[in-house]
C-alpha positions in Angstrom: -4.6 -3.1 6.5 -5.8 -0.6 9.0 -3.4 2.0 8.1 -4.0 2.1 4.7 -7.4 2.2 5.5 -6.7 5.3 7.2 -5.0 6.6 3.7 -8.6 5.6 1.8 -10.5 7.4 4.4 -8.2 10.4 4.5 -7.4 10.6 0.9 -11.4 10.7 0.3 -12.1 13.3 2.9 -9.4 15.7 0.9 -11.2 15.0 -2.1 -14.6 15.6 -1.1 -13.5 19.0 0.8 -11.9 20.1 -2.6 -8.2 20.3 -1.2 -5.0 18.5 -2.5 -3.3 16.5 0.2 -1.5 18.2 2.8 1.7 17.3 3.8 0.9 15.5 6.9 -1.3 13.1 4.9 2.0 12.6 2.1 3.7 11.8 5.5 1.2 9.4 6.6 1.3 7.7 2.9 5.2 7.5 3.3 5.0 5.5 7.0 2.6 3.3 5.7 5.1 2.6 2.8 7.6 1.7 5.8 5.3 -0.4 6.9 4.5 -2.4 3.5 8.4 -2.5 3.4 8.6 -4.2 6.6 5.9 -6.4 5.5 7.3 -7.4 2.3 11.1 -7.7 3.8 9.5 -10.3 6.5 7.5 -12.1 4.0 11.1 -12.6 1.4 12.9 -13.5 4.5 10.4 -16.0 5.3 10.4 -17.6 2.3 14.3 -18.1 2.6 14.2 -19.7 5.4 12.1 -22.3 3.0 8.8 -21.6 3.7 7.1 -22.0 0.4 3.1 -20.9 0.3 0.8 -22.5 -1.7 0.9 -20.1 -4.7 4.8 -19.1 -4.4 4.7 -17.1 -8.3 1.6 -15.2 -7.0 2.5 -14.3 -2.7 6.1 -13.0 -4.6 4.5 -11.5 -7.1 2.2 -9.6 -4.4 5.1 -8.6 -2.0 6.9 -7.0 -5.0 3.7 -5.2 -6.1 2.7 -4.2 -2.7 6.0 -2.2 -2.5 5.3 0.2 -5.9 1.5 1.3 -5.4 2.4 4.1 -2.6 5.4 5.5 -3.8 3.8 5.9 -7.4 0.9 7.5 -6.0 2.6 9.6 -3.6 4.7 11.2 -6.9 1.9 11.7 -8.6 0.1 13.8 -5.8 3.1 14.9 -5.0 3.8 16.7 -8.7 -0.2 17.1 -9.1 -1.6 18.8 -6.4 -5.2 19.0 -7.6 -8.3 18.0 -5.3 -7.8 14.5 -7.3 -4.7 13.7 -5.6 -6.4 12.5 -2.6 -8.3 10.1 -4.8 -4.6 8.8 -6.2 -3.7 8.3 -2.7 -7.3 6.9 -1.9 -7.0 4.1 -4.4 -3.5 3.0 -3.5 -4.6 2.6 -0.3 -7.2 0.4 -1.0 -5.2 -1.5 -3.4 -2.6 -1.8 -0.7 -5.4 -2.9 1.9 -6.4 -5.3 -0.9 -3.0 -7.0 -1.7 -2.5 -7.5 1.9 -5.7 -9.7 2.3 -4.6 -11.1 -0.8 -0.9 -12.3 0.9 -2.5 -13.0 4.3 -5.0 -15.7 2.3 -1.5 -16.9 0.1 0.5 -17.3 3.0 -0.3 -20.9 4.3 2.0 -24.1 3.6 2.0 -25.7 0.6 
């Protein structure tokens, strides 16, 4: 949650400075993509090992999702680069951050 924290914070610094993002900040969106990844991968892999949380349709649902917000938004500001791609990358970062409070609420036993 902290790191894509850091892409909210960054990606609304770039858009109040009137810059597209720089590549460093497209790199940082891409690790915390590896991260989500990891995340995700650990959370299927628990699940196979029969651990079933409370709302299964909704945790999967979640660490399917989870994996789609950063790599749309790094295309887009990516092919866009306008001040507002900072805000694309702002807002999947916070939706990230989100989902992830989301899954660490879902993930309790059933």
């Amino acid at each position: 949650m902290a790191l894509s924290g850091g892409m909210v914070i960054w990606g609304l610094l770039t858009t109040a400075v009137n810059q597209p993002p720089y590549k460093a900040q497209l790199l940082y969106a891409a690790g915390v993509e590896i991260v989500t990844v990891v995340q995700s991968i650990v959370g299927f892999v628990g699940i196979a090992r029969g651990f079933r949380p409370e709302e299964f349709g909704t945790t999967i649902g979640y660490l399917i999702g989870i994996l789609v917000l950063i790599p749309a938004a790094w295309f887009w500001a990516n092919v866009e680069r306008t001040r507002y791609s900072g805000l694309v990358l702002a807002v999947a970062g916070l939706a990230v951050s989100v989902m992830t409070l989301r899954l660490m609420q879902l993930w309790v036993p059933a």
